[in-house]
C-alpha positions, -999 to +999 in steps of 0.1 A: -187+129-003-196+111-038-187+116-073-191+149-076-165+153-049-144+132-066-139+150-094-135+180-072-106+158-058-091+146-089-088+180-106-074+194-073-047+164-073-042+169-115-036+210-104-013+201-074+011+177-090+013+200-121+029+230-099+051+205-083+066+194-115+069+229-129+082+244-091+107+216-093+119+224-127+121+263-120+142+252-090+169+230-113+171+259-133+175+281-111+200+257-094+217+253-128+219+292-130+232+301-097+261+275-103+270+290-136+268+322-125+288+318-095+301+284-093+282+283-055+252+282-039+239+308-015+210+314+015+184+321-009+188+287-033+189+270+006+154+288+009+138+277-021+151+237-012+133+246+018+104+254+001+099+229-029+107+203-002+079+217+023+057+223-005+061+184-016+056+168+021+027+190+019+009+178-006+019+146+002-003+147+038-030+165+021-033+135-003-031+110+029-056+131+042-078+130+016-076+091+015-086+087+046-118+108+041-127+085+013-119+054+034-141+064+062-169+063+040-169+028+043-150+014+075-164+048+096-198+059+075-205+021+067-217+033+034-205+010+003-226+025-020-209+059-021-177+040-017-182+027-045-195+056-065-163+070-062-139+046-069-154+038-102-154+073-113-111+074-104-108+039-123-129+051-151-106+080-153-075+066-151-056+046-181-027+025-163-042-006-155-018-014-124-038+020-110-070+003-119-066-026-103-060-008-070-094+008-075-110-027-088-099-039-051-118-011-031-148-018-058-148-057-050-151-051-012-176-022-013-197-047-039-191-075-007-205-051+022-233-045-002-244-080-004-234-087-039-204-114-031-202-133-060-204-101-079-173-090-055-153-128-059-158-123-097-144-091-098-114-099-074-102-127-092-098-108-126-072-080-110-037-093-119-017-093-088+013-099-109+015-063-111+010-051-074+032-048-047+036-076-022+011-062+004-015-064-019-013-099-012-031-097+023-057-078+009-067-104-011-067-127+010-087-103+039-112-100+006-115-139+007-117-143+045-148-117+044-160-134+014-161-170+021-177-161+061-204-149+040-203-183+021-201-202+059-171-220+040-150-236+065-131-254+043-121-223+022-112-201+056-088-232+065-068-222+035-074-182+041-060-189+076-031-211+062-020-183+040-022-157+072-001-180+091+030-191+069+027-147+066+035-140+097+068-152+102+084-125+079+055-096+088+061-066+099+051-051+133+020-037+118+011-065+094+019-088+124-010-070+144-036-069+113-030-104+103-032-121+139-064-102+139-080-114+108-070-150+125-092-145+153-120-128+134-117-162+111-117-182+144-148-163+158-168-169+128-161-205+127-170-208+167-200-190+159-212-209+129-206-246+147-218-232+182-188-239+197-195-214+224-168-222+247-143-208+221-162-180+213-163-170+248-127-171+249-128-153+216-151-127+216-134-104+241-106-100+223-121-090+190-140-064+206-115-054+220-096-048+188-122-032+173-111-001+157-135+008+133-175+013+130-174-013+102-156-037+125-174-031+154-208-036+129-196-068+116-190-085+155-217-071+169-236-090+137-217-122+148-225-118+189-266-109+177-260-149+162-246-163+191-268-151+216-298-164+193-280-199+192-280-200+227-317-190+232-308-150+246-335-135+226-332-100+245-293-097+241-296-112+203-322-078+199-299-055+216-274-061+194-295-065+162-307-031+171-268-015+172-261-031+140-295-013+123-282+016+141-249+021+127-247+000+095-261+023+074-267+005+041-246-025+046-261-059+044-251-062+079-287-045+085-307-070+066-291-094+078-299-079+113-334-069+104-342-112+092-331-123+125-353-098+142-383-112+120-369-148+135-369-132+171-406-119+172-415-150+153-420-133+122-407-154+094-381-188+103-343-193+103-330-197+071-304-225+060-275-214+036-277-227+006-241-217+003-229-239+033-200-265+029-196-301+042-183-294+079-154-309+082-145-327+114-126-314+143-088-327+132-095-318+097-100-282+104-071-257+094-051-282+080-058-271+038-026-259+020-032-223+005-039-213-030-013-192-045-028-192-084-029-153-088+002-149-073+030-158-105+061-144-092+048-107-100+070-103-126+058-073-142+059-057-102+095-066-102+104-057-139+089-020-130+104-016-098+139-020-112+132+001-141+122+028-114+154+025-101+175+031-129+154+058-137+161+074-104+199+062-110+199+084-143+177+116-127+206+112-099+235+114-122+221+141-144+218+162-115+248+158-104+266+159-138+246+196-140+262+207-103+296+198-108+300+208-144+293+239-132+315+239-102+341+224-128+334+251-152+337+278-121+367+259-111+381+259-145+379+298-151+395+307-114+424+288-121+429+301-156+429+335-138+451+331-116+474+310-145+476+274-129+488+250-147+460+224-148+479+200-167+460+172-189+433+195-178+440+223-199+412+219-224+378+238-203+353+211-221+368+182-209+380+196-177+341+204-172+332+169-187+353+151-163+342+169-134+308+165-144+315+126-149+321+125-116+299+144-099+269+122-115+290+091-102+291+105-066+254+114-066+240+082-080+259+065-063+242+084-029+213+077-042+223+038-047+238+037-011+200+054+001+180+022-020+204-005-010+197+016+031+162+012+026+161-024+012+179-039+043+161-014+071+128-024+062+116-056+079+131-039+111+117-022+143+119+017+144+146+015+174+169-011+152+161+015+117+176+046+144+205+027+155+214+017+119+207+052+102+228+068+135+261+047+134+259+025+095+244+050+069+282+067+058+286+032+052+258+029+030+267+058+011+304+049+005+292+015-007+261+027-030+284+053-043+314+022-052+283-004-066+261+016-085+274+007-121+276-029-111+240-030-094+223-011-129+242-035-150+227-061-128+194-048-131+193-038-169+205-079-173+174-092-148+150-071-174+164-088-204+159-120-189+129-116-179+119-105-217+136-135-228+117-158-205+084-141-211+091-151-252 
């Protein structure tokens, strides 16, 4: 896997998302047709939903798939370099910059596992979060923790650790999990570095036990080949040394590995960082308040969120002003037929116009009830999301359908605000 493969990949997703477009289109016209035609739908427009909805889940897993190829080439192949081949080709390629900071974050931690950090903390700190989803959050901060281990800064993992802590009060079940994690991996590093060995003993077993990953499991080992040389076990130092040369590949885990070796058969002598902070003393530890700086209120994040949303408000209600104009228009000709008196009704164009005014009000406002759903489920378990989508979502629905002009009149005023402010 490198850049030629990435290309490979990129025309592959350019192709893919093309014929979904174009198969979704056909399918509104052919929608648009059937109900025109016949004022219903049948079997065979059930079968092609079927289809353009299987076809869309599909390619949605092959992408995931596809990810996680390119991800493994790092935390599973341990190889930055390649890593970072690729994700410079997909941010020279693409032109939003919200996309290329994404791919700047991959580039900063493949330039860390290299063993160019400053390189890696320079490039991290010009990506404006401001623009990024929440969770981008704790990968910044993960970046840091990594970064400032390297750097033996104590004082700058206090505030790293800080941040991961006031976190997990409102984290999710799997955030929970990574973050309590990266708290013990900052602990370890700190026992290991002041050769407290009493609470890396206490420590170490469950990190390894955590371990996931082959870039994980590279990194601890790295850590236990340091403790066992603080306490004089030359043989178990080697063992491990000799894993991490084994299965780092070409991170700088492996010179790292391969200097202490050199210490171990008396080679060459330990080296001081020259990157070391003042220790701090015992009290003193963890006790820093975190820096937020990059993080201003991700305004352009929120401003483009709620644009999506009244984007998908609009795509809503011109779907379903299509489908019920029709059905009013269907409507409208059977009763004509069969001379009924429609009463203020009488004219066809604004009998269709009034059905189709409501038929876009009923499915944006579905579409409404399903965001305002989603925004309430999502900081809960699975078993309380089952319970709530079993016995509250008609619920939902009723109330998106009755809010949806007062929640995009909401949302239209929050974007001129925030224009205003920004002036």
């Amino acid at each position: 896997m490198d850049k030629k493969w990435a290309e490979t990949y990129r025309k592959q997703v350019r192709f893919g998302t093309a014929a979904i477009y174009i198969i979704v289109v056909a399918w509104l016209f052919f929608t648009g047709c059937e109900l025109f035609r016949t004022g219903d739908i049948n079997g065979t427009w059930w079968l092609f939903t079927i289809v353009v909805l299987g076809l869309e889940l599909g390619f949605r897993f092959w992408k995931r798939n596809q990810m996680k190829k390119i991800q493994d080439v790092l935390y599973e192949e341990c190889d930055p370099f390649r890593f970072k081949e690729i994700y410079e080709y997909f941010r020279a390629k693409t032109k939003k910059e919200r996309i290329k900071s994404l791919y700047s974050i991959q580039i900063s931690t493949a330039l860390l596992m290299q063993g160019y950090e400053d390189s890696a903390y320079e490039l991290m700190n010009q990506i404006d979060f401001s623009d990024l989803p929440p969770r981008f959050e704790l990968s910044y901060y993960d970046f840091m923790r990594m970064y400032f281990s390297c750097k033996n800064d104590e004082q700058q993992l206090a505030k790293v650790k800080g941040v991961f802590e006031r976190r997990l009060g409102n984290a999710k079940a799997m955030e929970r999990k990574l973050i309590i994690q990266q708290i013990k991996y900052m602990d370890l590093q700190v026992a290991v570095h002041r050769r407290d060995y009493a609470i890396y003993d206490k420590l170490i077993l469950e990190c390894t036990s955590d371990m996931t990953r082959m870039l994980q499991k590279v990194s601890v080992y790295m850590l236990m080949a340091r403790a066992e040389f603080g306490r004089g076990n030359a043989d178990k130092a080697k063992e491990y040394c000799q894993f991490v040369l084994q299965h780092g590949n070409r991170t700088y885990y492996v010179e790292n590995a391969k200097k202490l070796l050199a210490v171990l058969d008396g080679q060459e002598e330990e080296e001081q960082s020259a990157t070391e902070s003042v220790q701090w003393e015992e009290n003193q530890l963890y006790k820093e308040k975190p820096d937020l700086k990059f993080f201003d209120g991700r305004k352009k994040y929120r401003r483009r969120q709620r644009m999506n949303y009244l984007l998908w408000i609009a795509f809503g209600y011109a779907i379903g002003f299509i489908i019920y104009g029709a059905m009013g228009l269907k409507l409208h000709q059977e009763l004509s037929n069969m001379e009924v008196e429609v009463w203020l009704w009488g004219n066809r164009a604004l009998f269709v116009l009034q059905f189709g005014f409501l038929g876009g009000l009923l499915i944006a406002g579905v579409i409404n009830g399903v965001y305002l759903f989603l925004k309430v489920i999502s900081k809960l378990s699975l078993a309380m999301k089952i319970v709530i989508i079993v016995f509250t979502i008609p619920f939902f629905l009723v109330a998106g359908s009755i809010s949806v002009i007062p929640y995009c009149v909401y949302q239209i005023v929050m974007i001129v605000k925030e224009r205003e402010k920004k002036k």
